[in-house]
C-alpha positions in Angstrom: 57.5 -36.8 27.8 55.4 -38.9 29.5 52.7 -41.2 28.6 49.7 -38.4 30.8 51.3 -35.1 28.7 51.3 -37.6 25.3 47.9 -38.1 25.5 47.2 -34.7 26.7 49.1 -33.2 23.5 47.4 -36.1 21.4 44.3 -34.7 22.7 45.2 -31.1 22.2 46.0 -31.9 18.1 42.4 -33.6 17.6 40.9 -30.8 19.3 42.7 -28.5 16.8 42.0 -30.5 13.7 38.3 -30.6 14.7 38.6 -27.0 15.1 39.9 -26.7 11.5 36.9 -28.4 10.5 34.7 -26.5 11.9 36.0 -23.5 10.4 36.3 -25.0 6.9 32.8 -26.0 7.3 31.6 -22.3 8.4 33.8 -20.2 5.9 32.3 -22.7 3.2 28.9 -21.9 4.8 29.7 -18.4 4.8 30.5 -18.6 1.3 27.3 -20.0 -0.1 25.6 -17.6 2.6 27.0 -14.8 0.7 26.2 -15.6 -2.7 22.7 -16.2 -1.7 22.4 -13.1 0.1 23.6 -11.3 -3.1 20.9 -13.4 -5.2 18.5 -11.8 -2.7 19.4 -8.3 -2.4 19.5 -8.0 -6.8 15.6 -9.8 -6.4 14.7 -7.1 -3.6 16.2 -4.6 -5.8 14.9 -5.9 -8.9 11.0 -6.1 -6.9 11.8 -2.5 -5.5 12.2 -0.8 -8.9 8.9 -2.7 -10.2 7.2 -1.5 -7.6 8.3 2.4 -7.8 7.6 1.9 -11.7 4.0 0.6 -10.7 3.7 3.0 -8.4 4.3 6.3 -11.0 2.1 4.8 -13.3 -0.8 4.2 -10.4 -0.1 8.1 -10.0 -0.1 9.2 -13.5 -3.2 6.8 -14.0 -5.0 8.8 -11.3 -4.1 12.0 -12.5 -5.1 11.2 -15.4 -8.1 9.8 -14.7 -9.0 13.4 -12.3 -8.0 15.2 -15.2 -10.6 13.9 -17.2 -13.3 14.2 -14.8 -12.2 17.7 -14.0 -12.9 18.0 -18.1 -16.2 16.4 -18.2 -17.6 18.4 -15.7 -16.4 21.7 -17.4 -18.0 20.8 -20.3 -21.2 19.5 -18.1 -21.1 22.8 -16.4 -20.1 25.1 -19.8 -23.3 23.9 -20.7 -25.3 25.0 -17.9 -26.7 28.4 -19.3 -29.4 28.4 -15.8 -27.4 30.4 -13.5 -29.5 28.7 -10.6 -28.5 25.3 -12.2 -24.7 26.4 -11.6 -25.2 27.6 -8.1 -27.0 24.4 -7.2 -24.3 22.3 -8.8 -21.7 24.9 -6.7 -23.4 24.3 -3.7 -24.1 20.7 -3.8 -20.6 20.4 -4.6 -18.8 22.5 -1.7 -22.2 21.3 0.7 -23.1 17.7 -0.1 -19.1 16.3 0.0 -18.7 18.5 2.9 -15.4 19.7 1.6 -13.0 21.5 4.1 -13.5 25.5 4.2 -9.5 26.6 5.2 -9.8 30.4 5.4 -8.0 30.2 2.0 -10.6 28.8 -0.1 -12.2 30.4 -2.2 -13.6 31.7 -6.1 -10.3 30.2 -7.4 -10.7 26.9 -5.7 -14.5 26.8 -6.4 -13.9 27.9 -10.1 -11.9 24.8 -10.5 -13.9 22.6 -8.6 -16.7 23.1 -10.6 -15.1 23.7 -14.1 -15.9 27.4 -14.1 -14.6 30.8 -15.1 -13.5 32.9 -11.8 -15.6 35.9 -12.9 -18.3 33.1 -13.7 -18.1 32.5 -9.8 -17.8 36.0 -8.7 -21.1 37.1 -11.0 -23.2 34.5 -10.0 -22.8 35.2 -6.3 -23.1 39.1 -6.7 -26.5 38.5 -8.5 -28.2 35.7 -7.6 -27.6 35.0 -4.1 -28.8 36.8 -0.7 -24.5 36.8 0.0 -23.6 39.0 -2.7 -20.4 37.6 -2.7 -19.1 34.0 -2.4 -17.2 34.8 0.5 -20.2 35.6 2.9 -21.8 32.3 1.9 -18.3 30.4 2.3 -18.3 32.2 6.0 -22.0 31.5 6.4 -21.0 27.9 5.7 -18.5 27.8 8.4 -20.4 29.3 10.9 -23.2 26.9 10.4 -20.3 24.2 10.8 -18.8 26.1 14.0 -22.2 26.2 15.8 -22.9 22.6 15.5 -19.6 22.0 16.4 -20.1 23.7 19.4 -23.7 22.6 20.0 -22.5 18.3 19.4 -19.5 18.4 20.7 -18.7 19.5 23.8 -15.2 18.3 24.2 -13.8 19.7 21.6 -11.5 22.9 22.4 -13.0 26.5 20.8 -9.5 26.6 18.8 -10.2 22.8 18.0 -13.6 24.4 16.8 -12.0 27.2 14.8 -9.6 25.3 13.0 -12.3 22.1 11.8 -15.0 25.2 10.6 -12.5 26.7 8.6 -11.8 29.8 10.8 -8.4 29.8 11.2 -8.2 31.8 14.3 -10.2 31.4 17.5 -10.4 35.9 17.6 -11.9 35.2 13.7 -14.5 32.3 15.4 -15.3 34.8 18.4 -16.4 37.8 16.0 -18.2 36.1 13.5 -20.3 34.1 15.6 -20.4 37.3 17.6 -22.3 39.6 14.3 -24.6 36.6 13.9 -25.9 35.9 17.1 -24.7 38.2 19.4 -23.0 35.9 21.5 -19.4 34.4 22.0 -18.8 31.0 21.2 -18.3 29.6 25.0 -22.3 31.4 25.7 -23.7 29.7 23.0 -22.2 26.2 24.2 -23.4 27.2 27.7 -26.7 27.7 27.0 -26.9 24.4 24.3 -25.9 22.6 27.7 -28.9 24.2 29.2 -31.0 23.1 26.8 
């Protein structure tokens, strides 16, 4: 061998050992990587199931706490012998939060809302209201909704319109603003634009 390849192969064995140290230095670095990793996932996990136990306890907590309020106002509402005190109460309820009118609503889910029997419900609309029955008020409600729907916002699509009153269907929309005004719901926004 000469003295170029001895240096060359001289060379070649420091690169090697530096490699060696590199990789000690890494693998020993991986190492501590690892463990600390672990430390972190068990505190992630640890944080996680805190936070799921919070979490079902905020829910109970609320249910709870609308239980209770669902109780108080049955007993506020037990107590209202004034049948026009209960529909006002009923109608503030279902009018003042503006609560959504689905086509499905209805004595059950007003019932409950207010603390009520059903048949409560039910009498109280056959006698002391001009509907008769609490589902020609709910659809007077959503026809009032519909038509100023229609009348402030232009945009919006008449199935759009349908769905936010509480409709359902745009063929339901069309025939009960149809038997109230005697109109469909595309004339009446035609002749709002008029105006």
């Amino acid at each position: 061998m000469n003295t170029e390849e001895k240096k060359e192969l001289e060379s070649l064995r420091e690169e090697v050992n530096r490699l060696r140290e590199e990789v000690d230095r890494l693998t020993k670095m991986n190492v501590s990587l690892a463990a600390g990793s672990e430390s972190l996932l068990k505190r992630n996990m640890d944080l996680y199931r805190r936070l799921d136990s919070y979490y079902n306890v905020r829910m109970r907590v609320n249910w709870l706490k609308d239980l209770i309020r669902r109780h108080r106002e049955m007993i506020a509402n037990a107590d209202l012998r004034d049948d026009d005190e209960l529909l006002a109460v009923i109608e503030a309820r279902i009018e003042g939060d503006n609560i959504p009118l689905p086509p499905e609503f209805g004595v059950k889910d007003v019932a409950k809302l207010v603390g009520i029997t059903q048949s409560r419900v039910v009498e109280l609309y056959k006698k002391k209201t001009v509907y008769h029955s609490l589902d020609k008020y709910l659809d007077f409600l959503r026809l009032m909704r519909a038509l100023n729907l229609l009348r402030d916002h232009p945009g919006y699509s008449i199935e759009a319109i349908a769905l936010e009153a509480g409709f359902g269907t745009v063929r339901t929309l069309n025939r009960k603003i149809q038997d109230a005004i005697g109109i469909t719901p595309g004339e009446f926004r035609v002749m709002n634009e008029v105006e």
